[in-house]
C-alpha positions as CSV (number, residue, x, y, z in Angstrom):
1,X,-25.0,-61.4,31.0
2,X,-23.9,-58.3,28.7
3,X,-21.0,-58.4,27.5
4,X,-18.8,-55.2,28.3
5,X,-17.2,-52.8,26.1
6,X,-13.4,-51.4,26.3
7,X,-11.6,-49.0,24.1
8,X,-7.7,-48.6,23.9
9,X,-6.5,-44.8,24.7
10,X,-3.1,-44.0,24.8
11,X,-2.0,-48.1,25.6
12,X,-4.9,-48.1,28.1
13,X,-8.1,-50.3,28.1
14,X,-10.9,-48.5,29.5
15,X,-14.3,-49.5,30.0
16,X,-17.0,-47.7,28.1
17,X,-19.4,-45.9,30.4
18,X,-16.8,-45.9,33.0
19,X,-15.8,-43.3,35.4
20,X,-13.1,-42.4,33.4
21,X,-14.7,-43.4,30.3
22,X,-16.8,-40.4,30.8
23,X,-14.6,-38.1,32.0
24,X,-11.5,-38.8,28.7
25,X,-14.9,-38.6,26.6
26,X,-16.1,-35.6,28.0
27,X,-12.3,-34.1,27.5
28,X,-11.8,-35.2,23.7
29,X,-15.5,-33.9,22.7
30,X,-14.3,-30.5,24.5
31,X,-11.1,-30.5,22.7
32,X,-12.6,-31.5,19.4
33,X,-15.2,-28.6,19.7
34,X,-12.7,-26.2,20.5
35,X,-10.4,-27.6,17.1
36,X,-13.4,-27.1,14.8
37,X,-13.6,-23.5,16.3
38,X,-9.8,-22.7,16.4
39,X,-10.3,-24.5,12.5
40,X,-13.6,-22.1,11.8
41,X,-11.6,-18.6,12.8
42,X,-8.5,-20.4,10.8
43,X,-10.9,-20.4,7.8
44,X,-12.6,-17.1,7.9
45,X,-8.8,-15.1,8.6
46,X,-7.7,-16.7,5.8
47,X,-11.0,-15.7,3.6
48,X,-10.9,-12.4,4.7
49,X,-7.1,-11.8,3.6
50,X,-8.2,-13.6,0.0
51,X,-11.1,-11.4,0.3
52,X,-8.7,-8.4,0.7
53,X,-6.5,-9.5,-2.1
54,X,-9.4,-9.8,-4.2
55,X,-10.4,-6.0,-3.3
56,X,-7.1,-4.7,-4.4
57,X,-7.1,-6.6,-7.4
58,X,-10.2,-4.9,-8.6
59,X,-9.0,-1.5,-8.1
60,X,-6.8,-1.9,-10.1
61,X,-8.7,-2.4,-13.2
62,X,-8.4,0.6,-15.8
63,X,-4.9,1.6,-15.1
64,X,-2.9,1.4,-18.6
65,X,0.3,2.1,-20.4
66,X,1.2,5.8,-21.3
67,X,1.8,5.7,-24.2
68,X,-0.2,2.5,-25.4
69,X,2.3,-0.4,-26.0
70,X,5.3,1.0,-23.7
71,X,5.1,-1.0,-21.1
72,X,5.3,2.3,-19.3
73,X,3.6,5.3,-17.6
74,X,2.9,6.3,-14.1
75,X,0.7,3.9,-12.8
76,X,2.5,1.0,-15.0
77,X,6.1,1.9,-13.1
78,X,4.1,1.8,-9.5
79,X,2.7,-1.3,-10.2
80,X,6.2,-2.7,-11.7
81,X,8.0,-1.4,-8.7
82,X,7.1,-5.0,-6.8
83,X,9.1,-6.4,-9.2
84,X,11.7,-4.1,-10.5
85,X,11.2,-5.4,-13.9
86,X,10.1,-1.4,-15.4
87,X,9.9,-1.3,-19.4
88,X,9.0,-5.3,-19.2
89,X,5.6,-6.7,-19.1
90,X,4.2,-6.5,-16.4
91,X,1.2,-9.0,-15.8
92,X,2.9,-10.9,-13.2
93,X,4.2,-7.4,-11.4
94,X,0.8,-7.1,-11.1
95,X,0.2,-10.2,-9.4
96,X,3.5,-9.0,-6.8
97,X,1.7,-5.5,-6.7
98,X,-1.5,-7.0,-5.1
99,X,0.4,-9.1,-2.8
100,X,3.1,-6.8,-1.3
101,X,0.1,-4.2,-0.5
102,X,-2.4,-7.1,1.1
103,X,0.1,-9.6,2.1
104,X,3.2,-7.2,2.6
105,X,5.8,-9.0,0.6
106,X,6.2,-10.3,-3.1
107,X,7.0,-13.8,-3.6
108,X,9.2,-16.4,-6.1
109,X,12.3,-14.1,-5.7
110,X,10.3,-10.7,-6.6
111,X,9.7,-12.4,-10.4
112,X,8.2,-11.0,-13.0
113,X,8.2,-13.9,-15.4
114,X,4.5,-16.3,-15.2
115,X,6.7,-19.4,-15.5
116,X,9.5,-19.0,-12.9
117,X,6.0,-17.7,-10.7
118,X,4.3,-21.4,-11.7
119,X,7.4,-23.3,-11.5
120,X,8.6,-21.7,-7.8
121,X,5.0,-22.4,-7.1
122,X,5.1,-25.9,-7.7
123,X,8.6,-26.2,-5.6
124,X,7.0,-25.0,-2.9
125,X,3.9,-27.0,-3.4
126,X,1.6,-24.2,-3.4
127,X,-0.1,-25.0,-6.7
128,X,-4.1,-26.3,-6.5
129,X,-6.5,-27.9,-8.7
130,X,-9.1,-25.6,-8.6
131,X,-9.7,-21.6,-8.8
132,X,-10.1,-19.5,-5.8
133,X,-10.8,-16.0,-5.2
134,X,-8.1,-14.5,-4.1
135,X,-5.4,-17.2,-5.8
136,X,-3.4,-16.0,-8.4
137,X,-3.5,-17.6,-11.8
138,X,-0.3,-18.8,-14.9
139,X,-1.5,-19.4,-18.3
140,X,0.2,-21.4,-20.7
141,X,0.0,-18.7,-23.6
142,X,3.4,-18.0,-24.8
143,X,6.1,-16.5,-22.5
144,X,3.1,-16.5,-20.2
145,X,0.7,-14.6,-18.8
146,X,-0.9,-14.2,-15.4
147,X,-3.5,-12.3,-13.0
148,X,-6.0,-13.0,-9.6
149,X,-9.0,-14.8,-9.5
150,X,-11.2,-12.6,-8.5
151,X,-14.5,-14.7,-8.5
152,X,-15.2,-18.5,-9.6
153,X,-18.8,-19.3,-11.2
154,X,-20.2,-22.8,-10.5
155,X,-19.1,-24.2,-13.8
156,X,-15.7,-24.0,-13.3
157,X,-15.1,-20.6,-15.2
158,X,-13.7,-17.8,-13.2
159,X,-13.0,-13.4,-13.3
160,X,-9.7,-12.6,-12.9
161,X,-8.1,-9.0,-13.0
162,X,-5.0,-9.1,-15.4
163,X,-2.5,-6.7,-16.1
164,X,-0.8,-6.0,-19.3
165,X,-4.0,-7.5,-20.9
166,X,-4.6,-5.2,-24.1
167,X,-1.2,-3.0,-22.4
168,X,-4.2,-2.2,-19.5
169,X,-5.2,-4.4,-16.0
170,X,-8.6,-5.8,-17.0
171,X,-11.1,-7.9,-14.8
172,X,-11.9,-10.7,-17.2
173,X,-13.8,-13.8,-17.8
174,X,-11.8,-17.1,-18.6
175,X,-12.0,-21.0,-18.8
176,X,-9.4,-23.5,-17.7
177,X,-10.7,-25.9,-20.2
178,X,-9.8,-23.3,-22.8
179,X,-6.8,-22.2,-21.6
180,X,-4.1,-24.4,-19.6
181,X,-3.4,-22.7,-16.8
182,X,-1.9,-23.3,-13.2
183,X,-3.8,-21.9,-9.8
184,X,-1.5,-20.7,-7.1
185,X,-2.0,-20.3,-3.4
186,X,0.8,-18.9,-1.1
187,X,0.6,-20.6,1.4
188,X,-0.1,-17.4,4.0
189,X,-3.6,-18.2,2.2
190,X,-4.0,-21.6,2.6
């Protein structure tokens, strides 16, 4: 005589191969199907908004300060107006830029400083481990610096667009074993 099998659902034993074994099976393989694809367009919305912030960030390499070393100039103010902080360096204006145009708000109080960005950040547990494109990126140089990841290569090395790198937005190659650095998600990206 075989022995037969039961499983508890919701409080209830039911026996496998069952009536209604088959037909709560038949419902949670449905629902989990239809999870993985609410997950999937989850996943590819939220790529396609990094993907966006990662477009903007790349045009706007070149712009620089007129005159070099002012903190200043037309293109400079626009990108400072996220922040309000004009005549101030503006690499983390930069960062607010890129976000009120894709995402359409600034973040961390409209900042302009890369530590209040890294330590709001980590308040609002939005820090992660690991480079993204489309995450936005604290160094630990000084009063700080910051930019967007842009791209990340498989050895852990990433491009990031910068501004107020050289007193002009740069797309540039760095290494989080070089420099300590925090990654940043906002969490409409996650």
């Amino acid at each position: 005589m075989t022995r037969k099998k039961w499983v508890k659902h919701d409080g209830v034993w039911i026996q496998i191969g069952s009536p209604i074994w088959r037909l709560w099976h038949a419902w949670d393989v449905a629902r989990s199907k239809a999870a993985a694809k609410r997950n999937a367009r989850k996943a590819a919305k939220l790529a396609a908004k990094r993907g966006h912030i990662v477009k903007e960030a790349l045009s706007l390499v070149g712009i620089r300060e007129v005159p070099m070393g002012s903190n200043s100039g037309a293109a400079v103010k626009l990108i400072q107006s996220a922040t309000g902080a004009y005549g101030a360096p503006w690499c983390v204006s930069t960062v607010q830029r890129i976000w009120k145009v894709v995402l359409g708000s600034t973040w961390a109080d409209k900042t302009a400083g890369a530590y209040y960005l890294e330590d709001y950040a980590k308040q609002h547990k939005a820090t992660i481990a690991h480079p993204v494109a489309g995450c936005a990126v604290v160094y630990h140089i000084g009063d700080g610096h910051a930019g967007t990841v842009v791209a990340v290569n498989r050895n852990g090395t990433f491009w990031a667009v910068e501004g107020n790198w050289g007193n002009e937005v740069v797309h540039i190659l760095r290494n989080p074993r070089l420099t300590p650095c925090t990654f940043i998600l906002r969490p409409e990206l996650r």
